[in-house]
PyMOL CGO cylinders between C-alpha atoms (Angstrom):
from pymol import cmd
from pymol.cgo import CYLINDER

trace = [
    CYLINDER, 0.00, 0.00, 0.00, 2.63, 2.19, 1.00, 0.3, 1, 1, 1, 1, 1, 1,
    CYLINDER, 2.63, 2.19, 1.00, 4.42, 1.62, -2.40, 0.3, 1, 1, 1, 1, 1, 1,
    CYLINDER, 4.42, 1.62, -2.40, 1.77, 2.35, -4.40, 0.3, 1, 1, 1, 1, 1, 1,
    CYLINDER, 1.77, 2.35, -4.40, 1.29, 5.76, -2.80, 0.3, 1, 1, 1, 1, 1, 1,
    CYLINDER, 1.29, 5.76, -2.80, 4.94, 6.27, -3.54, 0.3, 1, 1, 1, 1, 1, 1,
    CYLINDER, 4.94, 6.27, -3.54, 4.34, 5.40, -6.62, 0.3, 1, 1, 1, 1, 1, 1,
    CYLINDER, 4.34, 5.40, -6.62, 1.15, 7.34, -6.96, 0.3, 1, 1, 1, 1, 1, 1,
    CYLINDER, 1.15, 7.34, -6.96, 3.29, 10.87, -5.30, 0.3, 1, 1, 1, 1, 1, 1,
    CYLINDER, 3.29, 10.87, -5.30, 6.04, 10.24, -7.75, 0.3, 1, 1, 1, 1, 1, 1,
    CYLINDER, 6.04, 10.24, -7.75, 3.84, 10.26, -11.16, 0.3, 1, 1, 1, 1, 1, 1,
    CYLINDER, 3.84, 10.26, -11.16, 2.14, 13.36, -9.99, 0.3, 1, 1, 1, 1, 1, 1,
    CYLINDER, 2.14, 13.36, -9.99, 5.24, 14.99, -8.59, 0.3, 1, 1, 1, 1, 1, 1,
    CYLINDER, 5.24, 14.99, -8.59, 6.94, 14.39, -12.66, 0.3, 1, 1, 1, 1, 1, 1,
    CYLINDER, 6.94, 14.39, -12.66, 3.88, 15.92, -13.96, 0.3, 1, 1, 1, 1, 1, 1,
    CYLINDER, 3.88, 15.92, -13.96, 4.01, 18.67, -11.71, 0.3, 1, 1, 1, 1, 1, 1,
    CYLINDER, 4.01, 18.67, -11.71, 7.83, 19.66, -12.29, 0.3, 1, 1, 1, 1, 1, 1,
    CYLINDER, 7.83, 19.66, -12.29, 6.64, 18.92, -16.01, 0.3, 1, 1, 1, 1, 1, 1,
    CYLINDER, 6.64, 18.92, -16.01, 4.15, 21.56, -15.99, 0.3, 1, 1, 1, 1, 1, 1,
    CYLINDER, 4.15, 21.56, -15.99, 6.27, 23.88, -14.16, 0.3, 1, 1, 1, 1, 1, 1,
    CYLINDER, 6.27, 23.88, -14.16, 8.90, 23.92, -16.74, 0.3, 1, 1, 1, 1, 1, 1,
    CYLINDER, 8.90, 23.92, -16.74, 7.22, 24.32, -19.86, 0.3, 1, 1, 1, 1, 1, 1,
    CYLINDER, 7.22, 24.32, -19.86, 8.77, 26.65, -22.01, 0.3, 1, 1, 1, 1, 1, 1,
    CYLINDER, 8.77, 26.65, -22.01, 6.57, 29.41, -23.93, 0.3, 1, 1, 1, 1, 1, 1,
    CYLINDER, 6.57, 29.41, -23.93, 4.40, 28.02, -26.83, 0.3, 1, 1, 1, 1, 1, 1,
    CYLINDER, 4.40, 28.02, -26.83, 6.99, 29.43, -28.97, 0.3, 1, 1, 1, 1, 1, 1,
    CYLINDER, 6.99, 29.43, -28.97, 8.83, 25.95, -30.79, 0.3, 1, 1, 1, 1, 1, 1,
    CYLINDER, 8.83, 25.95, -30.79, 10.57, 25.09, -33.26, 0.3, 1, 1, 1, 1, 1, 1,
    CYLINDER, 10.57, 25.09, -33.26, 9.30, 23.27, -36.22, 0.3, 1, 1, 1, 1, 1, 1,
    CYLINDER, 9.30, 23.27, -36.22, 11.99, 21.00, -36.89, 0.3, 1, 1, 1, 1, 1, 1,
    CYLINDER, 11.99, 21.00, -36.89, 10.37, 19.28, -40.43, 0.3, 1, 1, 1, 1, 1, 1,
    CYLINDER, 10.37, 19.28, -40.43, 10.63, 22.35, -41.58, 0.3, 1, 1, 1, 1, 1, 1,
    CYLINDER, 10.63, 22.35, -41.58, 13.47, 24.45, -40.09, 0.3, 1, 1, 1, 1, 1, 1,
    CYLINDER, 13.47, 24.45, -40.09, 10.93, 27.34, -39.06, 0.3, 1, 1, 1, 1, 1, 1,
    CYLINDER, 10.93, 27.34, -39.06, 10.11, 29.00, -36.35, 0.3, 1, 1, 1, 1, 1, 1,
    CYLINDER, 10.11, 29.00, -36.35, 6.63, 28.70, -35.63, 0.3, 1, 1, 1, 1, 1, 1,
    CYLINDER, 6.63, 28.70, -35.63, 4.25, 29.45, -32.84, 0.3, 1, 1, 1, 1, 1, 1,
    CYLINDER, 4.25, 29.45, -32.84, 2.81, 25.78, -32.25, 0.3, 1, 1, 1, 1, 1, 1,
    CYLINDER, 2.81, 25.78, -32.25, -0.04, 26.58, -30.60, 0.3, 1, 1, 1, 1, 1, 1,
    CYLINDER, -0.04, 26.58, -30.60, -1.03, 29.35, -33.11, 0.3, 1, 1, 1, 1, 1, 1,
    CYLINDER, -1.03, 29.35, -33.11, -0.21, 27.25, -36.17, 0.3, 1, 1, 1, 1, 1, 1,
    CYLINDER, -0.21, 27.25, -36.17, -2.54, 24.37, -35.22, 0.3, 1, 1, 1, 1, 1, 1,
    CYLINDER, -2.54, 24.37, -35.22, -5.31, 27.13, -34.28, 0.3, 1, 1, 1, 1, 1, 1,
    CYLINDER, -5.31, 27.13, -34.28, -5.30, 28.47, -37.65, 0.3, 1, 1, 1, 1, 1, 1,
    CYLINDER, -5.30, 28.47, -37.65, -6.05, 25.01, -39.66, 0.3, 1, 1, 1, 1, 1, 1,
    CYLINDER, -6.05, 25.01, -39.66, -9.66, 24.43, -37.77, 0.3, 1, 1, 1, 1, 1, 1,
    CYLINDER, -9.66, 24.43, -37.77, -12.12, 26.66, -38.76, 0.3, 1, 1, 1, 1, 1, 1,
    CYLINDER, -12.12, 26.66, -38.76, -14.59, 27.90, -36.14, 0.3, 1, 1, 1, 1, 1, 1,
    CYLINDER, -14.59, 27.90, -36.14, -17.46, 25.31, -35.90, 0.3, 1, 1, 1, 1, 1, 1,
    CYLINDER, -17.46, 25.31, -35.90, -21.01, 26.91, -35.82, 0.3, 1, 1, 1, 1, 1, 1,
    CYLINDER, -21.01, 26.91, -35.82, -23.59, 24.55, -34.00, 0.3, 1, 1, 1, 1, 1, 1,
    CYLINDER, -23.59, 24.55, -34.00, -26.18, 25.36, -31.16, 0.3, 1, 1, 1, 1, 1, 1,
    CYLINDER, -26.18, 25.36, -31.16, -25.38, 23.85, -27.80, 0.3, 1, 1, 1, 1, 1, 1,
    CYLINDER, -25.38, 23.85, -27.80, -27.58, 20.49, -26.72, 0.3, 1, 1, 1, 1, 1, 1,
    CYLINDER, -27.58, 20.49, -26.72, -31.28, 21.58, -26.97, 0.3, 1, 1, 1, 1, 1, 1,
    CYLINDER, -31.28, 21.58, -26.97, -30.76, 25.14, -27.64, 0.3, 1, 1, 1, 1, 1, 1,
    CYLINDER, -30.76, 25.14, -27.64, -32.22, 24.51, -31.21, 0.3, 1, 1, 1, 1, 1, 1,
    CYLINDER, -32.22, 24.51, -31.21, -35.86, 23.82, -29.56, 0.3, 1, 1, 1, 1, 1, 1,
    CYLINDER, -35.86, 23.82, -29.56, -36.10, 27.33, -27.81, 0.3, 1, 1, 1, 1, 1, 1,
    CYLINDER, -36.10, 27.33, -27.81, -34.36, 29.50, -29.80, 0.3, 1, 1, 1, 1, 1, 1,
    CYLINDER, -34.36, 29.50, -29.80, -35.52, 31.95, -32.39, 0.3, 1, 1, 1, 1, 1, 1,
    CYLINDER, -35.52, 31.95, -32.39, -33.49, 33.32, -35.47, 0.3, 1, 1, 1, 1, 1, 1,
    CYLINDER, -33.49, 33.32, -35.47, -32.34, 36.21, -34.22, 0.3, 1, 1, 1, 1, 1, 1,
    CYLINDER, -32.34, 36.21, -34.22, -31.10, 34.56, -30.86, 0.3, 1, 1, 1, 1, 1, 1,
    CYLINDER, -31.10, 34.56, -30.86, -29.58, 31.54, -33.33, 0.3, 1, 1, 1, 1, 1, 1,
    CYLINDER, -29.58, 31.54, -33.33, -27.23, 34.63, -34.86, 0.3, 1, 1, 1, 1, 1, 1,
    CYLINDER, -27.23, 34.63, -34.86, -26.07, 35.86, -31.59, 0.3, 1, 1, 1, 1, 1, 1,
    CYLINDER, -26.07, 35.86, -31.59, -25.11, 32.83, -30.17, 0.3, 1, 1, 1, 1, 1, 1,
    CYLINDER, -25.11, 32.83, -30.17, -23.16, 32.28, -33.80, 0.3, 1, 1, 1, 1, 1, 1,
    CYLINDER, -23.16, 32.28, -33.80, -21.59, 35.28, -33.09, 0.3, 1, 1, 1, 1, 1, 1,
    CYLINDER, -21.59, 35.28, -33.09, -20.41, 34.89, -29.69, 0.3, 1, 1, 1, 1, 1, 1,
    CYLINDER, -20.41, 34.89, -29.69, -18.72, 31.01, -30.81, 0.3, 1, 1, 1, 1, 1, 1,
    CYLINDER, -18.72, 31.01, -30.81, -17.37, 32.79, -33.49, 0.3, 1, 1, 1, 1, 1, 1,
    CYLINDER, -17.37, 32.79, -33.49, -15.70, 35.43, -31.32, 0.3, 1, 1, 1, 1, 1, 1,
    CYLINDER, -15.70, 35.43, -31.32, -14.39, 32.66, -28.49, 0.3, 1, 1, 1, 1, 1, 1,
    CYLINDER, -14.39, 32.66, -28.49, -13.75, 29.81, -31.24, 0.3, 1, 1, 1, 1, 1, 1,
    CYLINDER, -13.75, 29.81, -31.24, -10.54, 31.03, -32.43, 0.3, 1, 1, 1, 1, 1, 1,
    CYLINDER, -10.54, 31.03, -32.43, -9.40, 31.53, -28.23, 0.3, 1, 1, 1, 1, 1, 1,
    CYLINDER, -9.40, 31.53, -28.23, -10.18, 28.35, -27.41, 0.3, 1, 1, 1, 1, 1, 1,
    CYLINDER, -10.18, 28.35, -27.41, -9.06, 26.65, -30.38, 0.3, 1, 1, 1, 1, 1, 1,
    CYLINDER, -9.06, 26.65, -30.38, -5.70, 28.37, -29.37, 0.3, 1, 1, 1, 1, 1, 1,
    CYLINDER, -5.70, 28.37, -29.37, -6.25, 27.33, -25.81, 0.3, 1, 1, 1, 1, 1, 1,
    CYLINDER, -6.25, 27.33, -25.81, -6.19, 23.14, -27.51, 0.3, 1, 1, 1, 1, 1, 1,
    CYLINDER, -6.19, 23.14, -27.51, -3.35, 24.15, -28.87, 0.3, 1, 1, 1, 1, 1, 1,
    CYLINDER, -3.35, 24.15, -28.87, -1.21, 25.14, -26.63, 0.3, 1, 1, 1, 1, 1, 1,
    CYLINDER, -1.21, 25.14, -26.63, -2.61, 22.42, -23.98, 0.3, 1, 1, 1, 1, 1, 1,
    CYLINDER, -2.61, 22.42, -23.98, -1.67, 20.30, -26.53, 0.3, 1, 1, 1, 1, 1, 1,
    CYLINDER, -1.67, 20.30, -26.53, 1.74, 21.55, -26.76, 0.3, 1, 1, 1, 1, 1, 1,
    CYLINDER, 1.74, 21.55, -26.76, 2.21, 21.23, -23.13, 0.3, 1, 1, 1, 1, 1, 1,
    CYLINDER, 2.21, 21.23, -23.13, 0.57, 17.53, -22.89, 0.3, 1, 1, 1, 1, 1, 1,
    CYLINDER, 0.57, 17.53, -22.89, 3.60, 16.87, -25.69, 0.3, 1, 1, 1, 1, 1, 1,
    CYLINDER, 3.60, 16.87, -25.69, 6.57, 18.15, -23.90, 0.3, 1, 1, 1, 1, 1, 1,
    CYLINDER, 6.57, 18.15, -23.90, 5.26, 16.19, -21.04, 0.3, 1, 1, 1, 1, 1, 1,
    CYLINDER, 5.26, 16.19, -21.04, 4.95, 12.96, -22.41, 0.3, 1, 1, 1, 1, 1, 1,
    CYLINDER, 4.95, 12.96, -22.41, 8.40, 13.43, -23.99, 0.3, 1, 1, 1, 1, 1, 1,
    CYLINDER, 8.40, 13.43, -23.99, 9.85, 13.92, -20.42, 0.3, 1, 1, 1, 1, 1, 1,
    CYLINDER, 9.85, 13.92, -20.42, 7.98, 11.04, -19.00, 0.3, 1, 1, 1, 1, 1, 1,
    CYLINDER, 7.98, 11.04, -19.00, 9.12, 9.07, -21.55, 0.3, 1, 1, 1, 1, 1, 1,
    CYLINDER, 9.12, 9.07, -21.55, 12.62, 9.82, -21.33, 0.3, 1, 1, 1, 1, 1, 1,
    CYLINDER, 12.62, 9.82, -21.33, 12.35, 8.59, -17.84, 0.3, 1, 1, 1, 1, 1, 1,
    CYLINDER, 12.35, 8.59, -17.84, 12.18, 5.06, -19.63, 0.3, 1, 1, 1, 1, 1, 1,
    CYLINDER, 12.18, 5.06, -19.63, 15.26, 3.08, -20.26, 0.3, 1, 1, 1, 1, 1, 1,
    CYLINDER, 15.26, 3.08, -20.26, 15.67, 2.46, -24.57, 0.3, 1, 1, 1, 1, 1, 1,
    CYLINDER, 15.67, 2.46, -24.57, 14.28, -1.37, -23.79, 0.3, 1, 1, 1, 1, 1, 1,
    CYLINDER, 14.28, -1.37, -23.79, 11.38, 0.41, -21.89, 0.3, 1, 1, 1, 1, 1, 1,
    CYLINDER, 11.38, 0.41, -21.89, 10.45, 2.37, -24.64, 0.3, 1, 1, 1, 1, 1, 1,
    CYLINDER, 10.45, 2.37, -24.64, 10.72, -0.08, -27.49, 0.3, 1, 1, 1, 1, 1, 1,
    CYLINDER, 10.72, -0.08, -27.49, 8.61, -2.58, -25.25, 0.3, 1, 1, 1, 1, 1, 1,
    CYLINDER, 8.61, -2.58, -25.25, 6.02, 0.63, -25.12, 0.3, 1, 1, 1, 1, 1, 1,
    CYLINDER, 6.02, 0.63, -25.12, 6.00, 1.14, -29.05, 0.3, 1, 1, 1, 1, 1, 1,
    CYLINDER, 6.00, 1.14, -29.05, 5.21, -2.70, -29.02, 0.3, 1, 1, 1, 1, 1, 1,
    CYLINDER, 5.21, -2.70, -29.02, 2.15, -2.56, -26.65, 0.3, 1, 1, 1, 1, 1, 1,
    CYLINDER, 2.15, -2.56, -26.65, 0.93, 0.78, -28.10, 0.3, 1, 1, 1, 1, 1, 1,
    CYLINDER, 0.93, 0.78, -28.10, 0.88, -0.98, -31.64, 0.3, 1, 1, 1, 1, 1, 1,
    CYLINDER, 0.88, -0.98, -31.64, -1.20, -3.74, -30.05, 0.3, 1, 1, 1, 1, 1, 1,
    CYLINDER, -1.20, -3.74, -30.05, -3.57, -1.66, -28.33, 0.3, 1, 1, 1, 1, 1, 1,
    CYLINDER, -3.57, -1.66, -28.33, -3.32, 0.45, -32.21, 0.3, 1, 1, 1, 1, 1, 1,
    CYLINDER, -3.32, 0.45, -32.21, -3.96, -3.00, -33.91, 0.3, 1, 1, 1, 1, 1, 1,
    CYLINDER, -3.96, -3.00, -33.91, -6.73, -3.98, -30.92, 0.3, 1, 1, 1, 1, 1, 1,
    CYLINDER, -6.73, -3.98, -30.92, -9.01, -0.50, -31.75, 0.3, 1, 1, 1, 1, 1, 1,
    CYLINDER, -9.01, -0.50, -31.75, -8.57, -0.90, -35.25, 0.3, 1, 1, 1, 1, 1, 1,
    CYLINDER, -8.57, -0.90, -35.25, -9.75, -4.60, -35.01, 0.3, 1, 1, 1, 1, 1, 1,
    CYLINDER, -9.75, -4.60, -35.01, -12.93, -3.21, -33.08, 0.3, 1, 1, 1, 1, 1, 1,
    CYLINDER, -12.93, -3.21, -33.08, -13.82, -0.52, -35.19, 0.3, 1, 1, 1, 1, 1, 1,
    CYLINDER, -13.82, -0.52, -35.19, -13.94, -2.62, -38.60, 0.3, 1, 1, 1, 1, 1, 1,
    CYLINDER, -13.94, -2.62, -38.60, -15.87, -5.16, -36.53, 0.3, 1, 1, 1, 1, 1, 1,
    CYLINDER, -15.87, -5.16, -36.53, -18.31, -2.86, -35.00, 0.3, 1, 1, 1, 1, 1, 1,
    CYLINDER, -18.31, -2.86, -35.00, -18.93, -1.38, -39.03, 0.3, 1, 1, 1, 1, 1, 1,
    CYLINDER, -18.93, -1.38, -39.03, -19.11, -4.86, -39.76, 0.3, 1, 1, 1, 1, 1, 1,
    CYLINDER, -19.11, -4.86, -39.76, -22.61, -4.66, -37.78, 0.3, 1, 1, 1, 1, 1, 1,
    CYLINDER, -22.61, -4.66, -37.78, -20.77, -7.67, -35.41, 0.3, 1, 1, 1, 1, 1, 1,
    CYLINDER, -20.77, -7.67, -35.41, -20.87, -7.05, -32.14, 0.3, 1, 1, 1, 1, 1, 1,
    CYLINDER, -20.87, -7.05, -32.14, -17.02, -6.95, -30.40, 0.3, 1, 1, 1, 1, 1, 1,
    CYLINDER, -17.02, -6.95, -30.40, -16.49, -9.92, -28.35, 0.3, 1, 1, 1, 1, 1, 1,
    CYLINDER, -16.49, -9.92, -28.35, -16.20, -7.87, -24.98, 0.3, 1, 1, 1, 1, 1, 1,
    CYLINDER, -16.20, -7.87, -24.98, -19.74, -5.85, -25.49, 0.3, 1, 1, 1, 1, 1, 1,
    CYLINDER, -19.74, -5.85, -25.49, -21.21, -9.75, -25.89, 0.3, 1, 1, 1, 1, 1, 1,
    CYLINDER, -21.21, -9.75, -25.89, -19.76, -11.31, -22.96, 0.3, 1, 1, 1, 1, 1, 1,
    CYLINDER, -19.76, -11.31, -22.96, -21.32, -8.20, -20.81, 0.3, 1, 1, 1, 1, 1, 1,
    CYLINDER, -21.32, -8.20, -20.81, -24.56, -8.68, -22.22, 0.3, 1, 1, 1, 1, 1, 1,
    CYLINDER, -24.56, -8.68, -22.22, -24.57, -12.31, -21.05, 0.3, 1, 1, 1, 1, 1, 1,
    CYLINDER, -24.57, -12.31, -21.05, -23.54, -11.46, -17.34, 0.3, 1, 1, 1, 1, 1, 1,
]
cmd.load_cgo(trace, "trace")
């Protein structure tokens, strides 16, 4: 028990330091040789997607439809930017948790994450297959 809270205060404690040391969402593209504002660069490829919010489309009237288009369309772009640089962050983590790993730690995680890759892949051709995956059958029975 003890170890696992160890455990537990040491992956929290990495992500911690992790977040503390991010640098600015300014980073270098390295496939190109640019430098690039990450978080803006990804922001700018997604266009701002209109739709009403869950049920809003029963009580609404035109003119109330345009303002709330309006408003996503003002805070779309922000948030979008928002992903982004979360996204940039979540990176540079995962980089630094990974180089934690020894080089036979890491190729044993490519090998699993393939599997799990191959495993979802499996499930989704099955499941537009109309079949039901194997795991959503055995629940049913229990």
């Amino acid at each position: 028990m003890a170890k696992q809270r160890l455990l537990g205060g040491l992956g929290c404690a990495v992500i911690v330091l992790g977040l503390m040391a991010v640098q600015p969402a300014l980073t270098a593209d390295t496939t190109k040789g640019n430098a690039e504002p990450a978080a803006e660069k990804a922001a700018a490829k997604k266009p701002v997607q209109l739709r009403l919010p869950a049920h809003y489309g029963k009580i609404v009237d035109e003119k109330q439809r345009e303002r709330i288009y309006a408003i996503q369309k003002e805070y779309g772009p922000k948030i979008q930017e928002l992903k982004a640089q979360l996204q940039v962050l979540m990176d540079q983590r995962d980089q630094k948790i990974e180089a934690v790993l020894t080089p036979e730690q890491r190729k044993e995680l490519a090998t699993i994450k393939e599997a799990a890759k191959a495993k979802r892949k499996k499930a989704v051709a099955t499941k537009k297959d109309g079949a039901e995956p194997q795991a959503a059958k055995a629940d049913a029975v229990k």
